[in-house]
N, C-alpha and C positions, 0 to 999 in steps of 0.2 A: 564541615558538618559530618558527623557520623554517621554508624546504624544506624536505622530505628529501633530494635532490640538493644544493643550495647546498654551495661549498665543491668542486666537482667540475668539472676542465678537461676537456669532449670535444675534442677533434677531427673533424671532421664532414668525410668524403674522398667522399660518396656524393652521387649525382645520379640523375635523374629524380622519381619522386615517391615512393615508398614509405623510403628511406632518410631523406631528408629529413624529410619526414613524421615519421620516430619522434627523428630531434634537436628535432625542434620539441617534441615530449612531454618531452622529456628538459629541454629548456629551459623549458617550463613548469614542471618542478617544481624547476626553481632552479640547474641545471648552467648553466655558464657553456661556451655551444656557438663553438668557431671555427672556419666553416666554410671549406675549400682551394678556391678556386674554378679552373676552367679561364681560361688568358688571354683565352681566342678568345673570349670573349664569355659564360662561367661558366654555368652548371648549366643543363641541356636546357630543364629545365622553364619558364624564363626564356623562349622562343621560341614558347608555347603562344599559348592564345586573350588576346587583351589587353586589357585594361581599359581604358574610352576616357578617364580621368580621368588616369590614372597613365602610363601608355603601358606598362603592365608586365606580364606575364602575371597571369590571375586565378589561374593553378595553383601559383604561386611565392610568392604573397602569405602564403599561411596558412605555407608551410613554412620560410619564410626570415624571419619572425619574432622579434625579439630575438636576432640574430645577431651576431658579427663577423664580418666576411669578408675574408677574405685572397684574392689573386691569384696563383700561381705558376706561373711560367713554367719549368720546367727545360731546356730549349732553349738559355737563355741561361747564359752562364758566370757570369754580374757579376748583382745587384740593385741597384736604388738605394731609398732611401730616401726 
């Protein structure tokens, strides 16, 4: 038996820490989360206190967890691939 989410696309459009925070629950029980990130440099919480191993925020670590992450830009007309 599996998840009970499995089988379930989120879309994850939230930043800072408490939205994030509940796709990572979501993604723990099996939902397949893909998170939109900002171009400029993607989710607040990314800019926190940093991990000296990683160079990466410790606040980002647990939230962004079994993710995909996508970048969009709406500014620009075109994407590439």
């Amino acid at each position: 038996m599996g998840l009970p989410l499995e089988g379930l696309r989120v879309i994850d459009l939230t930043q800072d820490f408490a939205g994030p925070f509940c796709t990572m629950i979501l993604s723990d029980l099996g939902a397949e989360v893909i998170k939109i990130e900002k171009a400029d440099g993607g989710d607040e919480t990314r800019r926190g206190v940093h991990h000296g191993s990683t160079g990466q925020a410790t606040t980002s670590r647990p939230s962004t967890a079994e993710r995909k992450s996508v970048v969009l830009d709406l500014k620009k007309p075109t994407f590439d691939l």
